[in-house]
C-alpha positions as CSV (number, residue, x, y, z in Angstrom):
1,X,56.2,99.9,186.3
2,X,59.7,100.1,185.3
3,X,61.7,97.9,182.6
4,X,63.1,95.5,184.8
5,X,60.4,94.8,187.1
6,X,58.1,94.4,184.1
7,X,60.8,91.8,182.9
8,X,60.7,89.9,186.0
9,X,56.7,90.0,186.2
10,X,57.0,88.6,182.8
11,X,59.1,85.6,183.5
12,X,57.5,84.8,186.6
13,X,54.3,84.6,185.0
14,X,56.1,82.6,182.1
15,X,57.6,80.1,184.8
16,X,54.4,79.4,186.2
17,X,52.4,78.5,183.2
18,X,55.5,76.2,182.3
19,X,55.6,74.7,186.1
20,X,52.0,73.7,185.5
21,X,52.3,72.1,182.2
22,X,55.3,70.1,183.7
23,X,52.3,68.6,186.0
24,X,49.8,67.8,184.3
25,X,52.8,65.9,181.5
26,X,53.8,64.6,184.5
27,X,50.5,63.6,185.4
28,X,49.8,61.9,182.3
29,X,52.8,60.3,181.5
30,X,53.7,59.2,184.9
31,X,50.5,58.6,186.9
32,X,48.1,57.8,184.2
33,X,51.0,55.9,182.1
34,X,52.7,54.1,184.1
35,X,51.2,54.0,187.7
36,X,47.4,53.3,187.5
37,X,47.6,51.5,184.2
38,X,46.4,48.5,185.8
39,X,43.4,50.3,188.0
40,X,42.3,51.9,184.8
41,X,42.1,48.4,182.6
42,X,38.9,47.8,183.5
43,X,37.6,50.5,181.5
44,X,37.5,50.1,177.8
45,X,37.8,53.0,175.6
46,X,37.3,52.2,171.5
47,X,37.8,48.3,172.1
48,X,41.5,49.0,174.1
49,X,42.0,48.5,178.3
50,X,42.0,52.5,179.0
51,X,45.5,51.7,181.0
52,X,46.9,51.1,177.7
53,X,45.0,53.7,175.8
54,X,46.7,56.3,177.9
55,X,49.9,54.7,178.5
56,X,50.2,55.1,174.3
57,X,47.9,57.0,172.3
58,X,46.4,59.0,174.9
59,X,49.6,60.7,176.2
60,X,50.4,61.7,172.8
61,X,47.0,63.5,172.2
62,X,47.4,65.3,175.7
63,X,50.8,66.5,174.6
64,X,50.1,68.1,171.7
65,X,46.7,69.7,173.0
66,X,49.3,71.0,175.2
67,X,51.8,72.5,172.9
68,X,48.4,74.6,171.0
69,X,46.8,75.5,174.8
70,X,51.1,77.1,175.9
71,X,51.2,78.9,173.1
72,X,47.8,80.4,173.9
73,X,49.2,81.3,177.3
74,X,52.4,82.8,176.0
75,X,50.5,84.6,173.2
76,X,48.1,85.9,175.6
77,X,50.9,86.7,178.1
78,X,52.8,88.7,175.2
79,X,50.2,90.8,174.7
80,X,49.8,91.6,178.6
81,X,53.6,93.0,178.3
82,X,53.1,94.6,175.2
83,X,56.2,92.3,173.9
84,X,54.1,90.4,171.1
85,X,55.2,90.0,167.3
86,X,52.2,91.3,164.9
């Protein structure tokens, strides 16, 4: 595998895994957030409507499990291209 084509295996891989963390932020923010904020009311979760659990605290807790699980992607995806830092 030459240079190039290794560099454009790279970034497609790279692109995808930050295509699918755009969904599921979009997911959470949008969908869980803001759209079925009042279907998910019902549902309590420590004492708060889980509508509003998500629409604040929960979001923020998805988001940064997200940041930890991306750079386990990218670390692991580094070390597939032999372009890692040790």
């Amino acid at each position: 595998m030459d240079e190039s084509s290794k560099l454009k295996a790279y970034w497609r891989e790279n692109l995808f895994i930050i295509l699918m963390h755009l969904i599921v932020w979009a997911l959470v923010s949008y969908v869980l957030g803001i759209i079925f904020v009042l279907p998910l009311n019902p549902i309590h979760l420590g004492g708060f409507p889980l509508g509003f659990w998500f629409a604040n605290q929960g979001s923020e807790f998805v988001f940064v499990i997200m940041i930890f699980v991306y750079c386990a992607f990218l670390n692991r995806l580094d070390r597939k291209y032999n372009v890692h830092e040790d």
